[in-house]
N, C-alpha and C positions, 0 to 999 in steps of 0.2 A: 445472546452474545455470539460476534461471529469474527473467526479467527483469521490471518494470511500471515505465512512466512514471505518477511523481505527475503529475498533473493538479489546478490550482486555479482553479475556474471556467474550465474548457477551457484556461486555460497550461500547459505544463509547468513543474512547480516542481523537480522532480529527479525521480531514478531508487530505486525497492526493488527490492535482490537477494536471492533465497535464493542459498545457498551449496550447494553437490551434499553441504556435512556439514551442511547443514541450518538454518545460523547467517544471520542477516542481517545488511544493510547499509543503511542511509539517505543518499543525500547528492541535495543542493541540487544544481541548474545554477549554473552560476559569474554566468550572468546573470542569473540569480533574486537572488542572494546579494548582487551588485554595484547593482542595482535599490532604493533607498531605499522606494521605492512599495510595494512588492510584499510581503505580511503574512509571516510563519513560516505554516506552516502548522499550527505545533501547537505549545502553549508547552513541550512538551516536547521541542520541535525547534527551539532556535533557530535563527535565521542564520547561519551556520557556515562555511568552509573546510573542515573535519571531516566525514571520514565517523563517522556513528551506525551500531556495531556491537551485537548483544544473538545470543543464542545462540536465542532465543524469540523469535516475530513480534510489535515493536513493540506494545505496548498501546494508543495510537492507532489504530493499521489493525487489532489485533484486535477492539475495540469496533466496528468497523465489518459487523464477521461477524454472520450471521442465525445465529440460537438456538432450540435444541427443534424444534418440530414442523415450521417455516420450514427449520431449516438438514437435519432428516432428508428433509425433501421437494427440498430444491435438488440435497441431494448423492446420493439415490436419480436424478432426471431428469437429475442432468449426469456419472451415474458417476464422482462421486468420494468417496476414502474420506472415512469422519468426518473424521478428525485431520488431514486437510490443507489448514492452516489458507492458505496461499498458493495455492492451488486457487481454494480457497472464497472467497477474495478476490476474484482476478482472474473469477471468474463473476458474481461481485455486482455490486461496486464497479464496473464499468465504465459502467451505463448509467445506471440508475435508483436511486440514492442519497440518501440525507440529505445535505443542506450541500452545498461546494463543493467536495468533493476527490472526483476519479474516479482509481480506478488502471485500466492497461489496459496487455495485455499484452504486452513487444517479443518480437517472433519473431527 
């Protein structure tokens, strides 16, 4: 199992897990959720009590992945394979990204 806290504009807005069968998970912090201020981070994520389960890495966080010769060069210098798309995530998304969501990785 391997863990990332969403990050929105450096808060945490909740937690993505892969599953050790590969499936994930979305869910809000409960003080995110409980927070009126505090936006969804994706209109396909509402505000929820629910965990967001998909067998596939959310469409959201995969659009967040580098593509062709970007993501051959990331995953050659960070050794990782093509297809592992929550890899590829958490070496991206952590620093320097579009928008305001950073994922980063819990040990």
């Amino acid at each position: 199992m391997r863990k990332a806290k969403i990050l929105y504009k450096n808060q945490k807005a909740g937690m993505l897990i892969q599953h050790d069968n590969g499936s994930f998970t979305f869910k809000y912090n409960d003080l995110w959720i409980n927070d009126d201020n505090k936006p969804v981070i994706s209109l396909t994520f509402p505000k929820s009590q629910q965990a967001y389960h998909s067998t596939f890495l959310f469409p959201f966080f995969y659009n967040m992945l580098p593509e062709g010769s970007n993501k051959q060069i990331v995953c050659k210098l960070n050794r990782l394979d093509l297809n592992d798309y929550f890899g590829l995530l958490l070496t991206t998304a952590k620093h320097d990204n579009i928008g305001a969501i950073k994922v980063v990785k819990v040990a």
